[in-house]
C-alpha positions as CSV (number, residue, x, y, z in Angstrom):
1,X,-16.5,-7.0,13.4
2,X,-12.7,-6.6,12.2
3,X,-10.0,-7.7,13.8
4,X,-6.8,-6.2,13.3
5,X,-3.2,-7.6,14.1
6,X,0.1,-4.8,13.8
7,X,3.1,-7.0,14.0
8,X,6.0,-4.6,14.9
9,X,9.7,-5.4,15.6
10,X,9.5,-4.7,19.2
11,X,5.5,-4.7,20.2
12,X,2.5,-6.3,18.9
13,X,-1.0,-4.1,18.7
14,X,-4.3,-5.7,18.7
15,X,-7.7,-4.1,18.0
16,X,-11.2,-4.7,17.1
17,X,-13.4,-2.6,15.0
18,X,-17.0,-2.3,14.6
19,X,-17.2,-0.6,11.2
20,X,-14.9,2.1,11.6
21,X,-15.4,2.7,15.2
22,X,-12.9,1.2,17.3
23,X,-14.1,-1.2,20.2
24,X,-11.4,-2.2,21.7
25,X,-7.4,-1.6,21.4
26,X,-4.3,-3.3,23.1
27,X,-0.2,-2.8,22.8
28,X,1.8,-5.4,24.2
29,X,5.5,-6.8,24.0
30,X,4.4,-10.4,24.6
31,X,1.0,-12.3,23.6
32,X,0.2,-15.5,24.7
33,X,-3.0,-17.2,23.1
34,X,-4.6,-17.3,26.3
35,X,-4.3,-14.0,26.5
36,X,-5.7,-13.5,23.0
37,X,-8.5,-15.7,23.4
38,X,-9.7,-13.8,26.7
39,X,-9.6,-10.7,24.8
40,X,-11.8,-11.6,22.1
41,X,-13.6,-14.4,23.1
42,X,-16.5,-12.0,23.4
43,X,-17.0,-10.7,19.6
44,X,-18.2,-12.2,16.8
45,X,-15.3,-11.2,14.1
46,X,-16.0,-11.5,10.7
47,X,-12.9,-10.2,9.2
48,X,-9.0,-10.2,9.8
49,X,-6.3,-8.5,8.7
50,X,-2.9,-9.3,9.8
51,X,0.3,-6.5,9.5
52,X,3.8,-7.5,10.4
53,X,7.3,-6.7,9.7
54,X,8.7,-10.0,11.1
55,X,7.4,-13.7,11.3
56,X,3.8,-14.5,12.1
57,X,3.5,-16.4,16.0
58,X,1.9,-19.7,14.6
59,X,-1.1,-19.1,17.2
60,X,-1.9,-16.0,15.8
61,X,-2.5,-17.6,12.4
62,X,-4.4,-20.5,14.5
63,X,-6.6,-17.4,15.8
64,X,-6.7,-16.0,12.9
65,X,-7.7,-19.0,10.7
66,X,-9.9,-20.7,13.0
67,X,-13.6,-19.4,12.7
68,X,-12.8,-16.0,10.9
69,X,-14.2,-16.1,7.8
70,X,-12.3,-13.6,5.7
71,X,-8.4,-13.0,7.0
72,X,-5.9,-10.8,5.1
73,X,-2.6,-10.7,4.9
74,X,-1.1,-7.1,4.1
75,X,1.2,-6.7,1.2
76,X,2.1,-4.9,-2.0
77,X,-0.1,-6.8,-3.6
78,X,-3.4,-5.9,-1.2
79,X,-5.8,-3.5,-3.0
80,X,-4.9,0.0,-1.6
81,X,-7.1,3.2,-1.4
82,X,-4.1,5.2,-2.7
83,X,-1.7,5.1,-5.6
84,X,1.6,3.8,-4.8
85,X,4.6,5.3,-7.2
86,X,7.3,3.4,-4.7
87,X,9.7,2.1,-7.2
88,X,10.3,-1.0,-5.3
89,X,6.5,-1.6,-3.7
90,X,7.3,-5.0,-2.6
91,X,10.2,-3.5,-0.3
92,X,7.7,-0.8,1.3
93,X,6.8,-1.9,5.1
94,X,3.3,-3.0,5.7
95,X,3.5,-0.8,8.6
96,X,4.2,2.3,6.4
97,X,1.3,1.1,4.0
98,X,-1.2,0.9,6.3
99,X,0.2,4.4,8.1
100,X,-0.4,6.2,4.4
101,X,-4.1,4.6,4.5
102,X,-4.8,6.1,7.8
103,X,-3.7,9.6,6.3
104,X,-5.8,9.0,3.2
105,X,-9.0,8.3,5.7
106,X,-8.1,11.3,8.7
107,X,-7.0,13.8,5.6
108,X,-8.8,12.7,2.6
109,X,-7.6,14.7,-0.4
110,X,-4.6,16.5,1.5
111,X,-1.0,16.7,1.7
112,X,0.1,14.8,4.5
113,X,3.8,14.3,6.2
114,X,3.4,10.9,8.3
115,X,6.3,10.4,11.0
116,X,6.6,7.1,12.5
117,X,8.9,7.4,15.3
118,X,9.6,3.4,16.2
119,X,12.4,1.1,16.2
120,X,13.3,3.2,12.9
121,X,12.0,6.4,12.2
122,X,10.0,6.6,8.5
123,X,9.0,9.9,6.3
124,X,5.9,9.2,3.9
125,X,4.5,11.8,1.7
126,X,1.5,11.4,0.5
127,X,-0.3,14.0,-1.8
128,X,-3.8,13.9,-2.2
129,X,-4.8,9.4,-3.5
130,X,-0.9,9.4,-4.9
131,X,2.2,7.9,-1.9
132,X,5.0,9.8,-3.6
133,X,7.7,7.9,-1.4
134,X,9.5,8.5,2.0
135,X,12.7,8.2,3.8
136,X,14.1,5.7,6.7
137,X,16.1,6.9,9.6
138,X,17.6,5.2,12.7
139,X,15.6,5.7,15.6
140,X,16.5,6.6,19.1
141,X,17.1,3.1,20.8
142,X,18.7,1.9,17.4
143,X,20.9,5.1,18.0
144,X,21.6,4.5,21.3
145,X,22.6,1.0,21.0
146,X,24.5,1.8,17.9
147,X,26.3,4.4,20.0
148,X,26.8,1.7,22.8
149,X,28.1,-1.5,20.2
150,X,30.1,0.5,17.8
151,X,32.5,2.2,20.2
152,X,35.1,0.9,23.2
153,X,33.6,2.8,25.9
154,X,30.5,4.4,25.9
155,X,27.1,3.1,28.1
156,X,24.1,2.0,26.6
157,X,21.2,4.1,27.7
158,X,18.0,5.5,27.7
159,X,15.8,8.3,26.9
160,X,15.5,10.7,29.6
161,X,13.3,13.4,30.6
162,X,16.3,15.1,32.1
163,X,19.4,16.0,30.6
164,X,21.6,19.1,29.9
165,X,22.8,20.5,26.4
166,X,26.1,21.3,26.1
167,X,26.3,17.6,28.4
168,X,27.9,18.1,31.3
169,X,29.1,14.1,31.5
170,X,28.6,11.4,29.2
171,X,25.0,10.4,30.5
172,X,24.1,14.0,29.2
173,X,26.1,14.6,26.2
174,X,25.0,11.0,24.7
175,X,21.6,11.9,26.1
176,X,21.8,15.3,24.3
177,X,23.5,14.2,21.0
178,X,21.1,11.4,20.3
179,X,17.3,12.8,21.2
180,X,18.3,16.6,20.1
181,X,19.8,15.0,16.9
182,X,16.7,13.3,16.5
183,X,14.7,16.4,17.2
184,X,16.7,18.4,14.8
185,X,16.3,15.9,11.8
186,X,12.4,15.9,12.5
187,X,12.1,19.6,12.9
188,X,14.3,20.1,9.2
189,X,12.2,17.5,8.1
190,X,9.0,19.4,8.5
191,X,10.6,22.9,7.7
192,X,11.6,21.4,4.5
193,X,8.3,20.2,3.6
194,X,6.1,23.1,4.8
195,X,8.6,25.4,2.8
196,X,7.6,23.6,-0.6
197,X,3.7,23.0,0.4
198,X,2.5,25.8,2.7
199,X,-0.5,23.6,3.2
200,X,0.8,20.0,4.6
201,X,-0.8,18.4,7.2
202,X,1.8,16.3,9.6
203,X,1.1,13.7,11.6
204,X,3.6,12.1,13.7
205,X,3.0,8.2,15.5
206,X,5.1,5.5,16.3
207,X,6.4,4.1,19.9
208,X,8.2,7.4,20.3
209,X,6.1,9.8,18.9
210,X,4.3,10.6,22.9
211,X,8.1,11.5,24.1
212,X,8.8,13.7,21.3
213,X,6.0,15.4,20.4
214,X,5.8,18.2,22.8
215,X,9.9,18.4,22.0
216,X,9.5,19.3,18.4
217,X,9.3,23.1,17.2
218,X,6.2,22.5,14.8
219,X,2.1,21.6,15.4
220,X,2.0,17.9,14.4
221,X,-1.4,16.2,15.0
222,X,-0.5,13.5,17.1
223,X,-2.0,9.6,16.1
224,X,-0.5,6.7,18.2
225,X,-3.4,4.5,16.3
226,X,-2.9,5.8,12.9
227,X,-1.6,2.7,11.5
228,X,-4.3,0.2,13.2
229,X,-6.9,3.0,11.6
230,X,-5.6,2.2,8.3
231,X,-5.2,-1.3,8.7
232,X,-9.1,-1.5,9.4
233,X,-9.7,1.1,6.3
234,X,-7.5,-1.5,4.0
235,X,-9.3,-4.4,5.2
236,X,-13.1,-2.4,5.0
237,X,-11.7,-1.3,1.3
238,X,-11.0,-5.2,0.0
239,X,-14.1,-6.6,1.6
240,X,-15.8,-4.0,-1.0
């Protein structure tokens, strides 16, 4: 069985695979190795990879290391089932690596548009085995807070389900300016795209991607696990 670690800058995903079928999948803010050890105490793991975008937690390399036989660490240098043409590949996220292998295994062969709506918002295209590169946008906490640190006056918040656009007080018109803006970047996003390749498929993830889907103007195929999918194709593909 594979065990897969996604190390994100707010929350920490766990899951276990049997081949490519998943057993087992957990999102947490805070991990304890208790915790860990309770949760997988039960499965013989034979393989590990591990994904993250900040420092390792020393007892997840203790888990990790400790009776595993094969662990993997994602980087640049990890054999990939895609062609990367990133001009800087050892400055590409292992989060948006692993999101790209995920596309490759759901839409093998196909144009694919992958939105990660987390802490920052990423745009990968990939085009058939070749990642042809992607942008990196503020996402909507970052933009809240940024609206919050960077002025004299104005509150921090949150998203809301509710809110009125033109706002009708500042609650509303930050709520308005920041998730609409957001909304309106995606939906030009995709407009742009589908305008050059009629045929793109879109998928949209990420620790925002459940509040904005239903918001956005275009059919996205919706895959909160698509990067835990490809970090379990990536380890499968080295183990070859």
């Amino acid at each position: 069985m594979n065990l897969i670690f996604d190390i994100g800058n707010t929350s920490t995903k766990v899951a276990v695979f049997d081949g490519r079928k998943k057993v087992i999948a957990l999102r947490t803010k805070i991990f304890t190795c208790d915790k860990l050890e309770k949760m997988l105490g039960k499965y013989q793991l034979d393989r590990a990879i591990v994904s993250t975008v900040r420092n390792i937690p020393d007892f997840i390399i203790d888990l990790a290391t400790h009776g595993i036989p094969h662990v993997h660490l994602l980087s640049f240098k990890s054999n990939l089932p895609f062609k990367n043409e990133y001009e800087t590949p050892e400055t590409l996220g292992p989060d948006r690596i692993a999101a790209v292998a995920g596309a490759c295994l759901t839409f093998p062969g196909k144009k694919v548009l992958i939105i990660d709506a987390g802490s920052a918002v990423t745009y990968d295209f990939l085009y058939g085995k070749t990642y042809k590169g992607g942008n990196i946008s503020p996402g909507l906490s970052m933009r809240f807070r940024a609206l919050h640190k960077f002025t004299g006056k104005l509150p921090l918040i949150s998203t809301t389900e509710k809110y009125s656009s033109p706002g009708k007080n500042t609650f509303e018109a930050i709520s308005a300016g920041v998730i609409n803006g957001l909304i309106y970047e995606i939906n030009e996003y995709i407009r742009t795209f589908l305008k050059k390749h009629a045929d793109i498929k879109v998928i949209l993830t990420g620790g925002d991607g459940g509040y904005l889907k239903d918001r956005l103007s275009y059919k996205v195929t919706y895959m909160p696990d698509i990067v835990i999918d490809g970090l379990n194709y990536i380890l499968e593909y080295n183990a070859k």
